[in-house]
N, C-alpha and C positions, 0 to 999 in steps of 0.2 A: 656635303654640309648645306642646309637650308639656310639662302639669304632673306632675310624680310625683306618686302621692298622700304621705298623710300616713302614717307607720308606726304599730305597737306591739307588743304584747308576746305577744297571741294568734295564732297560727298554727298553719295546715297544711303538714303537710311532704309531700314530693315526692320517692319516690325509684325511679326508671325500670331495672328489668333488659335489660342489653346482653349478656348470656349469660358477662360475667365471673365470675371467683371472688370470692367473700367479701363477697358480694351484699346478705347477711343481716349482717353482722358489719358493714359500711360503715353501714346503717340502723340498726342499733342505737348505732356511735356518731355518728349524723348525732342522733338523739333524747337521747344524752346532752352534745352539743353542746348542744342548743336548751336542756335542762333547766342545763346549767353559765350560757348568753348569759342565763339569766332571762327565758326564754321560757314560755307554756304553749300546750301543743300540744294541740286541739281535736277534729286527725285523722290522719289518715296514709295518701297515694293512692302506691299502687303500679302498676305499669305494666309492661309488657313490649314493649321495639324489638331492633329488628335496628341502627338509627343513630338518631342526634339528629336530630328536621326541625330546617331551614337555619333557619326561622323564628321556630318557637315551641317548639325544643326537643322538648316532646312531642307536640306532635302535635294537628291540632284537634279531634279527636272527645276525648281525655286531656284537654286544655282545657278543653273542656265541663263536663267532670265535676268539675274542679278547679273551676271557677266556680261550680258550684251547690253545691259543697261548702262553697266559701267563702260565700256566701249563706246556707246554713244554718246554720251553726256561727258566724257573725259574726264569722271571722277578721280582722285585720285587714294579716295578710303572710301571704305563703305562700315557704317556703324551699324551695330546691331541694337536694337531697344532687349535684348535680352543676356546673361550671362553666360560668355563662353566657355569651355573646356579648354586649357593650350593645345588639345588634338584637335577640337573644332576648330581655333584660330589657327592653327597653323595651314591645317588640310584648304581650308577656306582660301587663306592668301595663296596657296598652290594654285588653285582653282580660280582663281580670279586675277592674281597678278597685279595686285593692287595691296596696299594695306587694310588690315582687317583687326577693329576696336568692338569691344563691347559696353554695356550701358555703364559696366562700372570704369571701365579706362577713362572713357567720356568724364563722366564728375570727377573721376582723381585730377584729369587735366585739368578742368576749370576749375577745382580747386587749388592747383598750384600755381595760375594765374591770380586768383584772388589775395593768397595768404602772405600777410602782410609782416605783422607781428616776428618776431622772432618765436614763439610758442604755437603759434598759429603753422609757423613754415618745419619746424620740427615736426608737430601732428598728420599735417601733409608728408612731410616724406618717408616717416615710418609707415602710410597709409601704402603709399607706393612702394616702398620697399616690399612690403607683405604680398601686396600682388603680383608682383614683379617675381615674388620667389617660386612660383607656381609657374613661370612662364621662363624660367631662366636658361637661355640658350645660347651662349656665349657671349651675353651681354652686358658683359662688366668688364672688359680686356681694358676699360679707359683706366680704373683703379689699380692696377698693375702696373699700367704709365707712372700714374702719379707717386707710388711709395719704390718704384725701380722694380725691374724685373728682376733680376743677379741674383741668388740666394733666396728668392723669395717662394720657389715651390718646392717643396719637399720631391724628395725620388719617385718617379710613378707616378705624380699627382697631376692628374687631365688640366685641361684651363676651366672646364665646367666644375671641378673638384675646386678650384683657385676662387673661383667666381662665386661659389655659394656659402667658400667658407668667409670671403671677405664682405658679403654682404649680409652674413650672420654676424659678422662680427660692428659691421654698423645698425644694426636693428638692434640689437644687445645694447647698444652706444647710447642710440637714441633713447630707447626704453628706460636708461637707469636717468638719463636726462629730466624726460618726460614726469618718472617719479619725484625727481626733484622739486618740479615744477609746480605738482600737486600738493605735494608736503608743505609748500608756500603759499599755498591757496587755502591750503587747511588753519593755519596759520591766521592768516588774513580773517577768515570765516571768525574763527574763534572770538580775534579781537573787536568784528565787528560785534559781535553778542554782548559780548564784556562791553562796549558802548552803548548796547542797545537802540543801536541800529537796526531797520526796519528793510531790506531786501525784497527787490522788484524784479520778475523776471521777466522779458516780453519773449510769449513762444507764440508760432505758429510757422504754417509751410510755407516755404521759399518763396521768396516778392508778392508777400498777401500786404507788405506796407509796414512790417516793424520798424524798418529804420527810420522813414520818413514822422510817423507817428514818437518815435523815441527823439526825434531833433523835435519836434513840435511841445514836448512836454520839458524837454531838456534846457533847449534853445540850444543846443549841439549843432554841431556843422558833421555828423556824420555821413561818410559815404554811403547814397542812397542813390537807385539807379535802375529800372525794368528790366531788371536780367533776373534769372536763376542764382542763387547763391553770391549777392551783391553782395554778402557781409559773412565773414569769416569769424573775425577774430572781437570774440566777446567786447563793447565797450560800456562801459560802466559812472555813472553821474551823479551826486550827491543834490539829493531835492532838500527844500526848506520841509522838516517833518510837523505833525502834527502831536500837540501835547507830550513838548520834549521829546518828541522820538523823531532821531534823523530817518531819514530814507536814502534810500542808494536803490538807483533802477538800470540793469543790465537788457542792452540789443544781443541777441546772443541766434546764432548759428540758424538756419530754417530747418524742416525738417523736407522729406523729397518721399514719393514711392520708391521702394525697392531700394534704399537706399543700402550701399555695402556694408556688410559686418566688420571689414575692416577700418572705415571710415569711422563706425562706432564708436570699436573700441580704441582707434588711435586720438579720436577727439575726447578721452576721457575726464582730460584735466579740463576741456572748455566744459561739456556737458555736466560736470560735476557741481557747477555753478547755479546750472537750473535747477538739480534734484535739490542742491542746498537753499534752494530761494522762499520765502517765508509766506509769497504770493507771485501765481502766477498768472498773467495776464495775457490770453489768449487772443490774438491778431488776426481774423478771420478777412478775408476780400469778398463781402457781400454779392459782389457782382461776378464770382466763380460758380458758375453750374454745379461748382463740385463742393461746395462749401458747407452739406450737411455732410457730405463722407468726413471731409477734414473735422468737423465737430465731433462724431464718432469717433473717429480714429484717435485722436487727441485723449477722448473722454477714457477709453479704454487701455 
């Protein structure tokens, strides 16, 4: 039976050129991810493929090198800027003897550090539960603690049989939650119309300055802060409107490269906010190199 190792805090990161664009711009916010997770980053291996190997992702001779980097540097994970297979993460931490995350473990973490809200921490941990189900390797025995062992596995049934069924059965949990959540929101939406309420949405990619701009307009004291994903969970403020019509302006969520599908759709009930929003007001960091991609990508 594979044991993973143990994590922390120091790491090298991993990030392999496939001859895409924005190559350089992906790794520099893969290094301000690690710095937002509370990470310290000890190196940084770069690489050049034509494909991922089936195996070990990059490749065993890149292996190598990451090994003995992590060796010298006394990392204790090494993060990959790209997403793993649970055969490439497993094979990997064989191979290296260390813990071994990919780009999307990375954000699920910092976003469980972040989320505050009780709605917020719900959407977080259906995100994780989803990914975690792809990687499940007897990693739920704490759950079994908790509700008592005695009676509680059927004849025959493995701990990994135990483990996916109880963690099916908290995603199932979360989900009918999650709905609830939205039906409330929907709710909400409706009554603001029936007021004729005027809805603000501030969008743009993670720490271009929405929150800061949204206290400046607000006069709010919301948490704002040069990290990656300073702000989670939707906050929302009633402006004085113009010609009888109130206004209500939401800080809502950033957007990131690559960011996961499960993130997506677990954030449905915050993101539902923006597509509902009657204007939306795009937050760009002028002083980002990358800041006509971000206006495209937005645009599109």
């Amino acid at each position: 039976m594979f044991s993973r190792p143990d994590s922390g805090t120091n790491a090298v990161l991993v990030a392999l050129d496939f001859g895409e664009p924005g190559y350089a711009e992906s790794l520099e916010e893969l290094q301000l991810l690690a710095r937002s997770g509370g990470v310290s980053v000890t190196a940084v291996v770069r690489g050049r493929r034509d494909r991922p190997d089936a195996a070990l992702y990059a490749g065993k001779g890149k292996v190598e090198e990451i090994a003995r980097i992590v060796g010298e540097t006394k990392a204790s994970v090494v993060i990959f800027n790209h997403a793993l297979s649970p055969i490439q993460e497993r094979n990997l931490e064989r191979q290296l003897s260390c813990r071994v995350v990919d780009r999307t473990s990375l954000i699920l973490d910092i976003f469980a550090q972040r989320a505050r809200s009780h709605i917020g921490k719900l959407q977080v941990e259906l995100a994780q539960l989803e990914h975690l189900a792809t990687r499940l390797v007897r990693g739920w025995s704490h759950l079994e603690r908790q509700r008592g062992g005695i009676g509680m596995r059927g004849p025959g049934e493995t701990q990994l049989e135990t483990d996916r069924r109880l963690l099916g059965k908290r995603v199932k949990s979360l989900k009918e939650k999650l709905t609830r959540v939205r039906a409330q929101h929907a709710t909400q939406r409706r009554s603001r119309v029936r007021a004729h309420v005027f809805s603000v949405s501030l969008v743009g990619y993670t720490n271009a300055g929405k929150s800061t701009l949204f206290n400046r307009i607000t006069k709010a004291e919301a948490y704002a802060a040069d990290q990656l994903f300073a702000t989670l969970d939707t906050t929302t403020r009633r402006l004085g409107g113009v010609a009888g019509t109130a206004v209500v302006i939401s800080d809502t969520v950033g957007f990131i490269r690559q960011l996961p599908h499960t993130l997506v759709e677990a954030f449905r009930a915050t993101l539902e906010e923006t597509v509902h929003a009657d204007l939306l007001l795009h937050v760009i960091d002028a002083s980002s190199p990358d800041r006509d991609a971000q206006i495209a990508a937005v645009n599109t």
